[in-house]
N, C-alpha and C positions, 0 to 999 in steps of 0.2 A: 956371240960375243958383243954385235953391235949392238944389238938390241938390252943386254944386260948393262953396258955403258951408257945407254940412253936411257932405262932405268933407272940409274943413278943420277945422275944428270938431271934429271926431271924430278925426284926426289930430293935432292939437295938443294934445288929451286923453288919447291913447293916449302919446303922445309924453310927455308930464309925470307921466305914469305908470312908462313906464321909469325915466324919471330919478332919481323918488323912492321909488322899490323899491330903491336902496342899502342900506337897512337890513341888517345882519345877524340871523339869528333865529338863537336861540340857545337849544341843547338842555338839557334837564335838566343832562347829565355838566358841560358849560361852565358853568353856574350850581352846582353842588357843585365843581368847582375853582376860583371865584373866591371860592366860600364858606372853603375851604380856608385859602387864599391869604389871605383875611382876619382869621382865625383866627389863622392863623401868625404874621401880622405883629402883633397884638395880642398875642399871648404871648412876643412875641422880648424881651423886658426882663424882668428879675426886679424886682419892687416892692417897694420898700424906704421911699417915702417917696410918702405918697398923694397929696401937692401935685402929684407929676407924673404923676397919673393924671386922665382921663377917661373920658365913656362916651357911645358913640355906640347909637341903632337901630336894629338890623340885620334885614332881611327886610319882606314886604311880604304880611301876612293879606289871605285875597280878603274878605275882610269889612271891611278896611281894619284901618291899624297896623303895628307890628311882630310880626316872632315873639318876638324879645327884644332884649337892649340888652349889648357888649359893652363890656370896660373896653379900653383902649390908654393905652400908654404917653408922654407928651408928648416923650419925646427919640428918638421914630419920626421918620419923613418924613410927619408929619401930613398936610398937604394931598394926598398922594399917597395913603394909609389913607384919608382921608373921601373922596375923590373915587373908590375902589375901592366903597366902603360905598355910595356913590348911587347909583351904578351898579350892580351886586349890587338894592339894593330897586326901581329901576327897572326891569332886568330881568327882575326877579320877579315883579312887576308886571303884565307886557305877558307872558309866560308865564302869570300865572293866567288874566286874560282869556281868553289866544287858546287854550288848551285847558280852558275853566271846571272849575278846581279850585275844590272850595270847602274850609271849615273851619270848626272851631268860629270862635265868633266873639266869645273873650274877648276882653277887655281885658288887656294887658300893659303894665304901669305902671311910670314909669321911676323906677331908683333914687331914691336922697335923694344921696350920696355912692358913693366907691369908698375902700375900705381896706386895707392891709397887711398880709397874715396869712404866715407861714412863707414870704415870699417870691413870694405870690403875691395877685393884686386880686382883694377880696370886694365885694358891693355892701352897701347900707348902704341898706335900707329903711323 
């Protein structure tokens, strides 16, 4: 009996194993073209008027933080841009861990504003 309860046991654990390896892992290249892709759409507006500017955190130091912080535009598909950006420092994230990368381990401190120069957003430290 013990052993057919430990059967089960060990089956219903392998079993919820499968299930929950759906994860995607995701290589370096996938994470530098989501980097891209973030980039792009943060530059797709000329800045002309900094009220419609902000600035999110981008990337994820294995010493914890960002690597830096990007301006974007407010007349993007905002929720679509941040929700790229989470995604992007989460999977950066779980990429440093699972192959321990490490780095220096400054601090990168975010803007004060973003501002308007020849068309393009400066930050304003």
């Amino acid at each position: 009996m013990n052993r057919f309860l430990f059967s089960v046991l060990l089956f219903l654990m392998v079993g919820c194993q499968l299930f929950e390896s759906d994860t995607k892992e995701y290589s370096l290249d996938e994470l530098e073209e989501l980097y891209a892709e973030i980039k792009s759409l943060a530059g797709s507006q000329t800045c002309s008027n900094s009220s419609d500017w902000d600035f999110v955190a981008l990337g994820s130091k294995p010493c914890g933080g960002p690597w830096e912080y990007v301006a974007y535009s407010k007349k993007i598909d905002v929720p679509d841009f941040l929700e790229k950006v989470r995604q992007y420092n989460l999977l950066q994230e779980e990429y440093n861990i699972k192959n321990k990368i490490y780095s220096d381990c400054m601090y990168v401190g975010p803007p004060k504003s973003v501002v308007c120069e020849n068309g393009n957003p400066v930050f304003v430290y």
